[in-house]
PDB file of N, CA, C and O in Angstrom, chain B, residues numbered from 101:
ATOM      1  N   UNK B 101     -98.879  84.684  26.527  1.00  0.00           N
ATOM      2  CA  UNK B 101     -97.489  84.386  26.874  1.00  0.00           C
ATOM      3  C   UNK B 101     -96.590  85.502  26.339  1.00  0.00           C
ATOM      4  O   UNK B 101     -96.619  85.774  25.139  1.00  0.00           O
ATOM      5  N   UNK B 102     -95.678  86.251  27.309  1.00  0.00           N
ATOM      6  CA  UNK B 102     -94.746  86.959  26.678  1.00  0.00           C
ATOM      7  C   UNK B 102     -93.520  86.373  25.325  1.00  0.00           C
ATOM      8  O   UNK B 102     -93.362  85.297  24.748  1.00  0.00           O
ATOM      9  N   UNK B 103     -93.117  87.173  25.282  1.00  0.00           N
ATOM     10  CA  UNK B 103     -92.315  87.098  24.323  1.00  0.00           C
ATOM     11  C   UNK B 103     -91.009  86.571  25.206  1.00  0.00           C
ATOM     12  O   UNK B 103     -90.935  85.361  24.992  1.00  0.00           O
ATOM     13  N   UNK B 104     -90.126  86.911  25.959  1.00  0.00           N
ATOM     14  CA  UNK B 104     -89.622  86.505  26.868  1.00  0.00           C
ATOM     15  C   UNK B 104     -89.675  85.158  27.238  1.00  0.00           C
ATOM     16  O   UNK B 104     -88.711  84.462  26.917  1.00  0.00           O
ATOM     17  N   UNK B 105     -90.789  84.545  27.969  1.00  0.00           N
ATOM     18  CA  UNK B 105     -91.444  83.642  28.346  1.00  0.00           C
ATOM     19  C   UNK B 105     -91.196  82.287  27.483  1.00  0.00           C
ATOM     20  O   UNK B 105     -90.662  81.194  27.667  1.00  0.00           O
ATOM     21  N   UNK B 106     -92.021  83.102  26.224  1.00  0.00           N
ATOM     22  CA  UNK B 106     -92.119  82.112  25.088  1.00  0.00           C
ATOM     23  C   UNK B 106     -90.163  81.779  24.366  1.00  0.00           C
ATOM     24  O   UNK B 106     -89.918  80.728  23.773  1.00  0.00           O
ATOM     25  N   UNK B 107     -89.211  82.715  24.560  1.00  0.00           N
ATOM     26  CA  UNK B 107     -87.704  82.417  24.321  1.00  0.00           C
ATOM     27  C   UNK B 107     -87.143  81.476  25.231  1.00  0.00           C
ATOM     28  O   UNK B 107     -86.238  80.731  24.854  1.00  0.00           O
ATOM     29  N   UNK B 108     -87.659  81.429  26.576  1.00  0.00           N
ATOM     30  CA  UNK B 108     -87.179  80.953  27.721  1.00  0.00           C
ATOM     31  C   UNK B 108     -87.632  79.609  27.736  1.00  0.00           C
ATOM     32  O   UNK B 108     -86.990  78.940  28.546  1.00  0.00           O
ATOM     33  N   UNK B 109     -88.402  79.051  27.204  1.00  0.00           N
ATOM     34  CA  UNK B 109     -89.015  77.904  26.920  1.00  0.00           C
ATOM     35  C   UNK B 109     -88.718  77.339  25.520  1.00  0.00           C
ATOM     36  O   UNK B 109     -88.591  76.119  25.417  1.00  0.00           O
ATOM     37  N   UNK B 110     -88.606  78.066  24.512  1.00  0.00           N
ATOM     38  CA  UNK B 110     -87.795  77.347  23.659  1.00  0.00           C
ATOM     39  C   UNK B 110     -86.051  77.024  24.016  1.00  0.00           C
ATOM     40  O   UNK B 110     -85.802  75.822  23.924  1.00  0.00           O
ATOM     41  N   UNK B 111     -84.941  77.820  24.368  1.00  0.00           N
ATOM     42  CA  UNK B 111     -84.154  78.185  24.650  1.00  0.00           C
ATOM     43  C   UNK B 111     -84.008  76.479  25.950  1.00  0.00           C
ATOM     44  O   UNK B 111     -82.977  75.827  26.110  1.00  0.00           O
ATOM     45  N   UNK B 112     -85.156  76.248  26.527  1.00  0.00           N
ATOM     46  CA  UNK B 112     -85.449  75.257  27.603  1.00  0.00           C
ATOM     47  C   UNK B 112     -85.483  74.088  27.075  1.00  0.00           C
ATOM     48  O   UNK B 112     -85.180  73.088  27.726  1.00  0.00           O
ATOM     49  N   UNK B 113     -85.748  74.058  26.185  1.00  0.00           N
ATOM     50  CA  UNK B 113     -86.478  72.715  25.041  1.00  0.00           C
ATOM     51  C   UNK B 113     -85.338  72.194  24.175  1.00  0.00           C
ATOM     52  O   UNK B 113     -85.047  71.025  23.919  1.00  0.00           O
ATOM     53  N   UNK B 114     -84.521  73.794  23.621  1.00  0.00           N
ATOM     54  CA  UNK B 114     -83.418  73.192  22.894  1.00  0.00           C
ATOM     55  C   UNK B 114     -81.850  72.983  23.870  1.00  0.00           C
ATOM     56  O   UNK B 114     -80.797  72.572  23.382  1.00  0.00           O
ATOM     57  N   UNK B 115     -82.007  73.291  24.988  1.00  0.00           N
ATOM     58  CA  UNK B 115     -80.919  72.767  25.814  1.00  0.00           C
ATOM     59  C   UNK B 115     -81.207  70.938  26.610  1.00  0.00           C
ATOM     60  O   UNK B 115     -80.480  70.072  27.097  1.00  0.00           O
ATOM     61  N   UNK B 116     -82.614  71.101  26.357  1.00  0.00           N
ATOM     62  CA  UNK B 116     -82.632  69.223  27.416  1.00  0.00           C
ATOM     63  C   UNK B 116     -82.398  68.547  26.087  1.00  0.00           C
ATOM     64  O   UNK B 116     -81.503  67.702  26.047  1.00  0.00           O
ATOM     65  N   UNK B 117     -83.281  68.885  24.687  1.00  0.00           N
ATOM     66  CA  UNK B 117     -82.661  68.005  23.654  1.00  0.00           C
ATOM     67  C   UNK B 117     -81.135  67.893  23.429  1.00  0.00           C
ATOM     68  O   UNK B 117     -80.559  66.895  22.995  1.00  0.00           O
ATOM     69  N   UNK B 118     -80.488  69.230  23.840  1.00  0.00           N
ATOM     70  CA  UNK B 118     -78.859  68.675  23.337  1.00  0.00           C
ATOM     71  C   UNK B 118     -78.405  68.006  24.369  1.00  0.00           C
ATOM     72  O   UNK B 118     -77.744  66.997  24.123  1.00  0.00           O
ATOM     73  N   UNK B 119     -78.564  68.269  25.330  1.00  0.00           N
ATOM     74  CA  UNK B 119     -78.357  67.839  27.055  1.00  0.00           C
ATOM     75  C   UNK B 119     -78.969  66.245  26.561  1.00  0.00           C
ATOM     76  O   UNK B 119     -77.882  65.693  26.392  1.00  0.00           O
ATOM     77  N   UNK B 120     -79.921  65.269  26.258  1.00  0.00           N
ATOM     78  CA  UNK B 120     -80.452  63.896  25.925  1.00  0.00           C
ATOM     79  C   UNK B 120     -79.474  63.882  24.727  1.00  0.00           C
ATOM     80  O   UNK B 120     -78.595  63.085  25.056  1.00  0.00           O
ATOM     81  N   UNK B 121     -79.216  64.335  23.592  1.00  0.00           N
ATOM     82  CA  UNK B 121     -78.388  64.287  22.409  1.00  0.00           C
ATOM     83  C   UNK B 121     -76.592  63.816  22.830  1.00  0.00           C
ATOM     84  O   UNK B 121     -75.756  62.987  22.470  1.00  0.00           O
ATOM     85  N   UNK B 122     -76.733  65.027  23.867  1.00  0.00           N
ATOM     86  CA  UNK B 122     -74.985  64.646  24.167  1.00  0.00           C
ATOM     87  C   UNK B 122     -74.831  63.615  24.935  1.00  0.00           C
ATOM     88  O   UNK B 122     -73.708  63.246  25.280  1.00  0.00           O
ATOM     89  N   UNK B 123     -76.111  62.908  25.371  1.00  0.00           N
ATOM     90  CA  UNK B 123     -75.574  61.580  26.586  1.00  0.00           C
ATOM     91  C   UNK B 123     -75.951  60.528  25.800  1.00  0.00           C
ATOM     92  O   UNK B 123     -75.503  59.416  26.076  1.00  0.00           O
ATOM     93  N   UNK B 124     -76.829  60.693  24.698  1.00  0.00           N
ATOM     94  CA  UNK B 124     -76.926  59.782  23.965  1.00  0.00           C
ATOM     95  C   UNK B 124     -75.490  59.108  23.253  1.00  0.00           C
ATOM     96  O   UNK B 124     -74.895  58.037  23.382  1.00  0.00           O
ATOM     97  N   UNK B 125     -75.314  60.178  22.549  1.00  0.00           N
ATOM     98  CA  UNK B 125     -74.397  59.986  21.711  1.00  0.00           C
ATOM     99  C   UNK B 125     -72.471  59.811  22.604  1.00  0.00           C
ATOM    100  O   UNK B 125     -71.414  59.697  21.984  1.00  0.00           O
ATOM    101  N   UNK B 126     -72.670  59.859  24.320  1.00  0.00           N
ATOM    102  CA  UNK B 126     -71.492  59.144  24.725  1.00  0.00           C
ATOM    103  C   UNK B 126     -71.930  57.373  25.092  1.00  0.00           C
ATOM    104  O   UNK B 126     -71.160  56.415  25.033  1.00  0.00           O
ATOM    105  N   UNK B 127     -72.660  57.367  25.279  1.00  0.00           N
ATOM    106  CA  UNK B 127     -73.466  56.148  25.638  1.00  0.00           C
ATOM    107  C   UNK B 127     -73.469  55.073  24.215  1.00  0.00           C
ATOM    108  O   UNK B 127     -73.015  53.931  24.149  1.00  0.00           O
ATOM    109  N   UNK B 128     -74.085  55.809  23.242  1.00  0.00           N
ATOM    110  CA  UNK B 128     -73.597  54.748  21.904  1.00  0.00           C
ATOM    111  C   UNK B 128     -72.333  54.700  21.540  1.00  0.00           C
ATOM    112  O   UNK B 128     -71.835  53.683  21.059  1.00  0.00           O
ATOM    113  N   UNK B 129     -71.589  55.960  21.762  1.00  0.00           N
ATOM    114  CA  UNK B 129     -69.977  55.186  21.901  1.00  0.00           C
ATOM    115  C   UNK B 129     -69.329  54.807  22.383  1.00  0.00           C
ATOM    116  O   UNK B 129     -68.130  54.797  22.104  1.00  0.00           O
ATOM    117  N   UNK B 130     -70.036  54.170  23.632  1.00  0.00           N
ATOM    118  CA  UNK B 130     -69.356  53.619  25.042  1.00  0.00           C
ATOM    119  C   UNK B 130     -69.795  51.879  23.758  1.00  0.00           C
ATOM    120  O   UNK B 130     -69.031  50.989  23.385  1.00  0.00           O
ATOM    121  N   UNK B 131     -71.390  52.108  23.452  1.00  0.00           N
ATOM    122  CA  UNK B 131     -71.351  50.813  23.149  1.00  0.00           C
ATOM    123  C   UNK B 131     -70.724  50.380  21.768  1.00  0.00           C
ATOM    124  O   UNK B 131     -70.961  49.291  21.247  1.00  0.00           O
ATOM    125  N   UNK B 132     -70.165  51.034  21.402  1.00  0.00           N
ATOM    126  CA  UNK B 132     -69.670  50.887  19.797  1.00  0.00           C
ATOM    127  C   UNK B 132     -68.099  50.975  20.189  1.00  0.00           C
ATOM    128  O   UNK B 132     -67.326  51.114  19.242  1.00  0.00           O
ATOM    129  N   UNK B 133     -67.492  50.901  21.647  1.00  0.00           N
ATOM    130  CA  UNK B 133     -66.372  50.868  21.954  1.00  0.00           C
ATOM    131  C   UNK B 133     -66.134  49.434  22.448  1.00  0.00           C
ATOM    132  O   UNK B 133     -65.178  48.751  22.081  1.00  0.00           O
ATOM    133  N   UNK B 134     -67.217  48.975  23.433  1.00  0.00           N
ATOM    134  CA  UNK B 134     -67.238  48.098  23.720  1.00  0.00           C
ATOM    135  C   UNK B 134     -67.681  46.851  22.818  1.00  0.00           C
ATOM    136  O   UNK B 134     -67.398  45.682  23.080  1.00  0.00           O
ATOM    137  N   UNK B 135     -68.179  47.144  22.074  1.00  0.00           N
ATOM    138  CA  UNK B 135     -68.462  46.208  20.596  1.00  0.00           C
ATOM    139  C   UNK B 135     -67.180  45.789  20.140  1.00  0.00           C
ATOM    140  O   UNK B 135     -66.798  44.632  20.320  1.00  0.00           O
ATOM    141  N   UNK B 136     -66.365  46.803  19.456  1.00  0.00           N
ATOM    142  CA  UNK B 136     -64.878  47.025  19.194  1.00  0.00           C
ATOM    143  C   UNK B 136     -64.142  46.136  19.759  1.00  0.00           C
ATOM    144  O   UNK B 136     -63.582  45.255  19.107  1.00  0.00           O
ATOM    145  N   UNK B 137     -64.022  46.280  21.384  1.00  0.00           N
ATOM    146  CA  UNK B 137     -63.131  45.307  22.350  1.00  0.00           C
ATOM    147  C   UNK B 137     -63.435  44.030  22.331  1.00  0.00           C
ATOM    148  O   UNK B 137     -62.719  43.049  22.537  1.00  0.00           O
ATOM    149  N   UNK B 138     -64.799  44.132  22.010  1.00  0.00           N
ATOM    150  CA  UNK B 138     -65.155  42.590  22.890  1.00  0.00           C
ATOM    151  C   UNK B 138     -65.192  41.805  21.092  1.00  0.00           C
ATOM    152  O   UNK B 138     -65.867  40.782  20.978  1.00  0.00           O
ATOM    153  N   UNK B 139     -64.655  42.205  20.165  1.00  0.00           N
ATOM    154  CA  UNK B 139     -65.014  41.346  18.917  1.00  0.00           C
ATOM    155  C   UNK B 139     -62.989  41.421  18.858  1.00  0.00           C
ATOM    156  O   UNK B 139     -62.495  40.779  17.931  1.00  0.00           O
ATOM    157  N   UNK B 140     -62.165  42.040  19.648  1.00  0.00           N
ATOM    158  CA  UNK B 140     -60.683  41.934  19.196  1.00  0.00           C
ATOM    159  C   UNK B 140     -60.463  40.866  20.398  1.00  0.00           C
ATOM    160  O   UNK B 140     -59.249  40.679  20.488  1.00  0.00           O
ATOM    161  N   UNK B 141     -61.125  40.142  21.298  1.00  0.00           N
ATOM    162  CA  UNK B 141     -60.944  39.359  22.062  1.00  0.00           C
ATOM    163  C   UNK B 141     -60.915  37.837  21.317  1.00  0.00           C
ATOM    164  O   UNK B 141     -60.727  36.824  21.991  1.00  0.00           O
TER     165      UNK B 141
END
């Protein structure tokens, strides 16, 4: 495997983890928003 190759695939690996990281983390504060609302009801 080039060297190249082998950047392009890490570089690949650490963009879908932040890419899963950043939807995670709107998604638990959708539910930690909606927690919020639904306990001031």
């Amino acid at each position: 495997m080039s060297l190249l190759a082998k950047n392009k695939a890490k570089n690949y690996t650490i963009n879908l983890v932040f890419k899963l990281d950043k939807s995670n983390r709107g998604s638990l504060a959708n539910y930690v928003r909606k927690r919020e609302s639904d306990g001031e009801k």
